[in-house]
N, CA, C and O atoms as CSV, one atom per row, in Angstrom:
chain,resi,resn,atom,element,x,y,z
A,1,UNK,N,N,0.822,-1.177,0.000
A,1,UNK,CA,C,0.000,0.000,0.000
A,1,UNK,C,C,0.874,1.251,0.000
A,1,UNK,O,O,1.941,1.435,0.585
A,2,UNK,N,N,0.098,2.163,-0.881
A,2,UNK,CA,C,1.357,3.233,-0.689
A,2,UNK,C,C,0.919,4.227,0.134
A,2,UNK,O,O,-0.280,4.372,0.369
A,3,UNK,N,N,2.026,5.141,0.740
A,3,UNK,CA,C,1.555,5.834,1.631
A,3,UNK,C,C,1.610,6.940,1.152
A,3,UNK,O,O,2.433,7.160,0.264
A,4,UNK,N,N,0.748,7.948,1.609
A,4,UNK,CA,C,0.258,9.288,1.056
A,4,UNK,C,C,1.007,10.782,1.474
A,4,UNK,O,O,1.261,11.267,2.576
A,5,UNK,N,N,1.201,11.198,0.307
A,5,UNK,CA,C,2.240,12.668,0.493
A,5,UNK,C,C,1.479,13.769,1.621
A,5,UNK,O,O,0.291,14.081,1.548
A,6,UNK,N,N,2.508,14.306,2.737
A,6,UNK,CA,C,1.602,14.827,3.568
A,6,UNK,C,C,2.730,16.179,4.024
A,6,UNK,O,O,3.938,16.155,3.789
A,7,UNK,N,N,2.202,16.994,4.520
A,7,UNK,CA,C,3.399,18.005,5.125
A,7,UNK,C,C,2.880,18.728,6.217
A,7,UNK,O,O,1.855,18.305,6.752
A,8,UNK,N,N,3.490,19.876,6.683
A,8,UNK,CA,C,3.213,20.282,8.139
A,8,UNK,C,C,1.867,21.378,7.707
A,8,UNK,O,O,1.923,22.126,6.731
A,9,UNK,N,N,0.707,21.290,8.626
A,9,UNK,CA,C,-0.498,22.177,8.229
A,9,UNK,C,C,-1.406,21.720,7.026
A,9,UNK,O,O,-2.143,22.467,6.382
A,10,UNK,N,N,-1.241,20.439,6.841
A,10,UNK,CA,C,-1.861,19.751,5.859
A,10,UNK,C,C,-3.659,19.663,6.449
A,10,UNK,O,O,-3.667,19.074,7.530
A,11,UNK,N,N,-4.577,19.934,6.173
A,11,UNK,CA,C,-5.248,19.023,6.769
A,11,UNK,C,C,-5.925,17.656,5.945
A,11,UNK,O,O,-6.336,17.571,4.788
A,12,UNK,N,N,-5.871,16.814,6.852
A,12,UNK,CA,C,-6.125,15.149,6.633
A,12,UNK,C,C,-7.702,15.222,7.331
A,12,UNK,O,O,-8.328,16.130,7.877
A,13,UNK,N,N,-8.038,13.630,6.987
A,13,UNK,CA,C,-9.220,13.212,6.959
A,13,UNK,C,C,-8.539,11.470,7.360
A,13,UNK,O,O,-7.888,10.682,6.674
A,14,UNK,N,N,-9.144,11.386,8.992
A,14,UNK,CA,C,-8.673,9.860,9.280
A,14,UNK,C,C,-10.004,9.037,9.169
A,14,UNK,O,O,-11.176,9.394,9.048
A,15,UNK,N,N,-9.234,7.464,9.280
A,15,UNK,CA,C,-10.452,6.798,9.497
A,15,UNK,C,C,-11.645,6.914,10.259
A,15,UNK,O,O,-12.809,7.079,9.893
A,16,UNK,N,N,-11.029,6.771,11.633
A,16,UNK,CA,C,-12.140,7.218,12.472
A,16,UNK,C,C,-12.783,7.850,13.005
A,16,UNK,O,O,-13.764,7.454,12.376
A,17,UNK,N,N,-13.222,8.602,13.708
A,17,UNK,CA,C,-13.720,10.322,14.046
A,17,UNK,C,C,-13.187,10.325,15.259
A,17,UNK,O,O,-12.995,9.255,15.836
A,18,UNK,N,N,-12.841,11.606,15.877
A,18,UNK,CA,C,-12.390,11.479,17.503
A,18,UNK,C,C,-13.287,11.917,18.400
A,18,UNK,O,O,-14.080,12.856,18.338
A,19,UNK,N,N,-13.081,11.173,19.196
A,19,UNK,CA,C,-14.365,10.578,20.166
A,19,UNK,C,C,-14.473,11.847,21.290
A,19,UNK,O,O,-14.274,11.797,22.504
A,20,UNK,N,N,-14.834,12.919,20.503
A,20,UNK,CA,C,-15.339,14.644,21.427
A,20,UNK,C,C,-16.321,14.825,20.912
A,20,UNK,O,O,-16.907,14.055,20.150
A,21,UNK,N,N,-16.632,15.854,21.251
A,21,UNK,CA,C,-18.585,16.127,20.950
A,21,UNK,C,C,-18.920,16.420,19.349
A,21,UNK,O,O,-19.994,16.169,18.803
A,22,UNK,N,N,-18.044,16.860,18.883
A,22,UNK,CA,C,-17.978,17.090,17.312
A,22,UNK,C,C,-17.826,15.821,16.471
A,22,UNK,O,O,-17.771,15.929,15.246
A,23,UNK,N,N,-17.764,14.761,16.994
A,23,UNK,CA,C,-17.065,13.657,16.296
A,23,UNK,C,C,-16.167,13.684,14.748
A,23,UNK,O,O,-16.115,12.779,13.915
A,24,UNK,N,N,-15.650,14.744,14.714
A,24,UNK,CA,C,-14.591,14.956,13.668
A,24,UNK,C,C,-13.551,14.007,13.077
A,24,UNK,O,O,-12.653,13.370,13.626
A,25,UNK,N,N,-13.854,14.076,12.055
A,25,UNK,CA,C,-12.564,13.097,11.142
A,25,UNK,C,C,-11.699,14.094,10.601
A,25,UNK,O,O,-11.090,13.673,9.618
A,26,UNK,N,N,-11.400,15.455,10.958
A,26,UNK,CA,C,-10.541,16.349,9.954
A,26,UNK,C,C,-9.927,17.160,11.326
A,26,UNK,O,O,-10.385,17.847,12.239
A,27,UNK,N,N,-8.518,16.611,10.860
A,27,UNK,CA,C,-7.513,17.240,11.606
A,27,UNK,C,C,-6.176,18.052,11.019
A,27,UNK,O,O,-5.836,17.842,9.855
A,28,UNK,N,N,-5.594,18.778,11.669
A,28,UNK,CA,C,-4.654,19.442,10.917
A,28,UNK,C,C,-3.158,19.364,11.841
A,28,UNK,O,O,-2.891,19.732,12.985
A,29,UNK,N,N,-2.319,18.687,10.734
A,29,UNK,CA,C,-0.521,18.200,11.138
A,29,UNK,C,C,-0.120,19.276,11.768
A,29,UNK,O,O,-0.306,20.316,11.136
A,30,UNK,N,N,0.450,19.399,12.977
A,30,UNK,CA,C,0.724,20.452,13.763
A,30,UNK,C,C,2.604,20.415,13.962
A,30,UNK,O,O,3.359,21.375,14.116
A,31,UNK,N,N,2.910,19.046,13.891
A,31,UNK,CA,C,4.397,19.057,13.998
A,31,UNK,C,C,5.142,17.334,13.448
A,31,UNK,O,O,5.067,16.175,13.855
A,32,UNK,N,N,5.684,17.903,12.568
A,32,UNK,CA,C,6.229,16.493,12.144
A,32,UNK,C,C,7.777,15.925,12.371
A,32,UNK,O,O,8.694,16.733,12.517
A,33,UNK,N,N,8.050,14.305,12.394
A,33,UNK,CA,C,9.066,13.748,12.634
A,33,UNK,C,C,8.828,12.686,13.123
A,33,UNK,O,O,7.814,12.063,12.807
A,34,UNK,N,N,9.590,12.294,13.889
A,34,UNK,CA,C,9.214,10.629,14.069
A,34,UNK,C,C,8.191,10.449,14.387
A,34,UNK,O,O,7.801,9.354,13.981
A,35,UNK,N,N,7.247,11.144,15.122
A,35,UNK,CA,C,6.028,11.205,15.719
A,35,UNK,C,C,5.494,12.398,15.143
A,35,UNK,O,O,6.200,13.368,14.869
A,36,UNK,N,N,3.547,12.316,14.842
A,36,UNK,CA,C,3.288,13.377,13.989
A,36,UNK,C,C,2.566,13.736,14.842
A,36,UNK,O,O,1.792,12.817,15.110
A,37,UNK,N,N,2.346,14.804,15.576
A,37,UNK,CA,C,1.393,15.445,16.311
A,37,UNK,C,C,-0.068,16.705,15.268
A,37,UNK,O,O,-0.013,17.689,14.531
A,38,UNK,N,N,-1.124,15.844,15.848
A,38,UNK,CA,C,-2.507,16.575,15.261
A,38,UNK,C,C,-3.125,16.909,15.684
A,38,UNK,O,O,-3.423,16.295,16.708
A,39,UNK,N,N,-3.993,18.262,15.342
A,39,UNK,CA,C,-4.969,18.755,15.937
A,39,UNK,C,C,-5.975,18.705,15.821
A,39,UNK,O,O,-6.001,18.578,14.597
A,40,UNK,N,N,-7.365,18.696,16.232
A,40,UNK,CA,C,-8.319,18.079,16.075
A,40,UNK,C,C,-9.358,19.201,15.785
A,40,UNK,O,O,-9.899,19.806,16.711
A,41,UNK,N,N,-9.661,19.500,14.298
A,41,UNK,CA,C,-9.924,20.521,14.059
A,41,UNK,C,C,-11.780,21.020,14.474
A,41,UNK,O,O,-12.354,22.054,14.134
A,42,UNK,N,N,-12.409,19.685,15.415
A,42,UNK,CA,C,-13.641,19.924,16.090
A,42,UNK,C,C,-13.275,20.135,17.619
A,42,UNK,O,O,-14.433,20.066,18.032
A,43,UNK,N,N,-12.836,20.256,18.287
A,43,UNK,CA,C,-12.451,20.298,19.448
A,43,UNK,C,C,-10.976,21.083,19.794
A,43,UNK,O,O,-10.915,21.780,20.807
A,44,UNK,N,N,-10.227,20.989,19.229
A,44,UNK,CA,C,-8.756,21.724,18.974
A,44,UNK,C,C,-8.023,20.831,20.159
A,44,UNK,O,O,-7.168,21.443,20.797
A,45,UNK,N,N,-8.297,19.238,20.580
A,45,UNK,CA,C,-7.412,19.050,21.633
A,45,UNK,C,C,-6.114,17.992,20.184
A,45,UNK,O,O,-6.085,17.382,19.115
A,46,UNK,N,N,-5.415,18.437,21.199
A,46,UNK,CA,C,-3.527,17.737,19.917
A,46,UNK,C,C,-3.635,16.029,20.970
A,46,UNK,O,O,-3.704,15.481,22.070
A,47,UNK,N,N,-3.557,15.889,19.178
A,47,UNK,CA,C,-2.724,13.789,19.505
A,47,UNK,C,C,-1.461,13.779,18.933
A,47,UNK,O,O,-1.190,14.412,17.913
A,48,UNK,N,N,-0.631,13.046,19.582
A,48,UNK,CA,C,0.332,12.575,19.259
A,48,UNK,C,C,0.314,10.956,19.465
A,48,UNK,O,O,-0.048,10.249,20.406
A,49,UNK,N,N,1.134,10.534,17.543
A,49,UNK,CA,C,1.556,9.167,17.533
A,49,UNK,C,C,2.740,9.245,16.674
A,49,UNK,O,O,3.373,10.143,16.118
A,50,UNK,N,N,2.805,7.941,16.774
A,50,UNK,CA,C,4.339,7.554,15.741
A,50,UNK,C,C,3.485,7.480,14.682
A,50,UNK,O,O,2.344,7.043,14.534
A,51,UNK,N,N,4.806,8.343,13.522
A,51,UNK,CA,C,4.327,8.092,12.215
A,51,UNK,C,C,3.780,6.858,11.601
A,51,UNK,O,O,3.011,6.951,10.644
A,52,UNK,N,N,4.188,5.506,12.175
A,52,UNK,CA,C,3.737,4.643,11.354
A,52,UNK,C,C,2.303,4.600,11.332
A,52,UNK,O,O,1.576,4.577,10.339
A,53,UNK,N,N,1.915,4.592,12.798
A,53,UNK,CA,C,0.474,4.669,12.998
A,53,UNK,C,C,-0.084,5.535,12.622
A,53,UNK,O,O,-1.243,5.223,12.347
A,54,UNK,N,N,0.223,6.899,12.389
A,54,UNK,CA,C,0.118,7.915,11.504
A,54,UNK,C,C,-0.718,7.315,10.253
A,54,UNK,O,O,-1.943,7.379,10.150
A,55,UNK,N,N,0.124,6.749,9.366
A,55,UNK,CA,C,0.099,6.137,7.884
A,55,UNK,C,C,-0.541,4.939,7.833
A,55,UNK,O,O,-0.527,4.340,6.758
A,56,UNK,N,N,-1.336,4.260,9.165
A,56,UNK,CA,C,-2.239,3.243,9.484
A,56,UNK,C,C,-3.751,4.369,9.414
A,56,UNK,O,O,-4.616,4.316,8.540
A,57,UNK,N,N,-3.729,4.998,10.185
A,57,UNK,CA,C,-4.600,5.516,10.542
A,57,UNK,C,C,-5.419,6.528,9.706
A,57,UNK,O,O,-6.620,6.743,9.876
A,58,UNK,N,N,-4.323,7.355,8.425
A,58,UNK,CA,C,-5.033,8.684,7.505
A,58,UNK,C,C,-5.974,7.953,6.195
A,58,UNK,O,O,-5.648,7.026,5.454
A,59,UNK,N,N,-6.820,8.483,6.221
A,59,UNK,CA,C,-7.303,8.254,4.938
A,59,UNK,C,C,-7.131,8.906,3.919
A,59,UNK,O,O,-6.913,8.240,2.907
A,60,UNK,N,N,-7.161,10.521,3.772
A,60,UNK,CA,C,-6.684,11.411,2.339
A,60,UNK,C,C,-6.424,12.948,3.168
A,60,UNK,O,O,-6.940,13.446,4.169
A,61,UNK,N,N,-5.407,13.386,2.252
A,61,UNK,CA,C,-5.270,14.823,2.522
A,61,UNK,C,C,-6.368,15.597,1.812
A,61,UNK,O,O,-6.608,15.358,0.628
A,62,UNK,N,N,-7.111,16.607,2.560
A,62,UNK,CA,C,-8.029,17.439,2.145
A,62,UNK,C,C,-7.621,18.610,1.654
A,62,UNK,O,O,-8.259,19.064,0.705
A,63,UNK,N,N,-6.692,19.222,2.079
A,63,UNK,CA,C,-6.220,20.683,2.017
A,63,UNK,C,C,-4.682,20.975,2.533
A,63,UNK,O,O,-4.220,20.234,3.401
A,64,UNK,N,N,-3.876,22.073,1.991
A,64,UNK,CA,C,-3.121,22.261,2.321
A,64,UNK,C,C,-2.782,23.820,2.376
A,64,UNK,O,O,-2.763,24.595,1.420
A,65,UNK,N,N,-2.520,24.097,3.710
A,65,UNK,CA,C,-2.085,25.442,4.316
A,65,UNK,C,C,-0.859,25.625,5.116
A,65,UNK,O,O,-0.198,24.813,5.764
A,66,UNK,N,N,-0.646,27.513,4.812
A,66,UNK,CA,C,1.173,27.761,4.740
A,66,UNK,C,C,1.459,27.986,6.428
A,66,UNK,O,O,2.507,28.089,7.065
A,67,UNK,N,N,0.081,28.009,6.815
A,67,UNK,CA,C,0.587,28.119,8.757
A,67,UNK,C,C,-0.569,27.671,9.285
A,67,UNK,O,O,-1.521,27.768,8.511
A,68,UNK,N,N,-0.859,27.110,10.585
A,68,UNK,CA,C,-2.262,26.883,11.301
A,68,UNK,C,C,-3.121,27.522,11.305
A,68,UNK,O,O,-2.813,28.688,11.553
A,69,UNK,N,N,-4.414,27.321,11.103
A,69,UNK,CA,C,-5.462,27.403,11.341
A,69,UNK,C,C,-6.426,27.774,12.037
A,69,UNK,O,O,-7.166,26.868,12.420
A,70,UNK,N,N,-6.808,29.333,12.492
A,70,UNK,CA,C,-7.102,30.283,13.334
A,70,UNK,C,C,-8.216,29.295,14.100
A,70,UNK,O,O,-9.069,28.665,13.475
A,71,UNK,N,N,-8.117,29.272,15.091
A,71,UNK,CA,C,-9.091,28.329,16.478
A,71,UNK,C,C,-10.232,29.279,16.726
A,71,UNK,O,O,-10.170,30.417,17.193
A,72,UNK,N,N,-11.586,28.405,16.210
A,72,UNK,CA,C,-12.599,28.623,16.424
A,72,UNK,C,C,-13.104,29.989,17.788
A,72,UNK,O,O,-12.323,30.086,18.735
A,73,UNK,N,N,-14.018,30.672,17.782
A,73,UNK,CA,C,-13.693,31.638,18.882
A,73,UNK,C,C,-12.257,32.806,19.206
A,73,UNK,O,O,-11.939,33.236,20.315
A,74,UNK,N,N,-11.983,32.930,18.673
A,74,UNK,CA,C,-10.458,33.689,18.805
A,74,UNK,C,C,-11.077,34.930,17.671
A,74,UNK,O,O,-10.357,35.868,17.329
C-alpha cells in the first residue's frame, strides 16, 4: 500500500472520528518527525503518535495550508 504525500499544516481526513462532541474526522498536522502530532480541528485538543500509525490511521489529505489554522472563537 502506498503511503500518502503529507506536510506540516496539511489538513487530513482519518479513518475514524475522535471521540469529542464534534465527532470529527478532519484534523490538521501540527508538527512532524518521528512522531506526527494533530490537531483536532472539532475540538482543537492535539494527539500525538508515531508516524507509522500515523500512515495506518489517515485516509486522504483534504487541504493544504502555509501556517495553522485560526481556532474557532479567537
Amino acid at each position: 500500500m502506498e503511503t500518502l504525500k503529507y506536510d506540516l499544516y496539511d489538513v487530513v481526513e482519518m479513518k475514524k472520528p475522535h471521540p469529542c462532541a464534534t465527532h470529527s474526522k478532519l484534523f490538521q498536522i501540527v508538527r512532524l518527525g518521528a512522531d506526527i502530532k494533530v490537531s483536532c480541528l472539532g475540538c482543537g485538543n492535539l494527539i500525538m503518535m508515531s508516524r507509522f500509525d500515523f500512515n495506518k490511521k489517515i485516509k486522504k489529505v483534504i487541504e493544504h495550508h502555509e501556517g495553522p489554522l485560526e481556532k474557532k472563537g479567537q
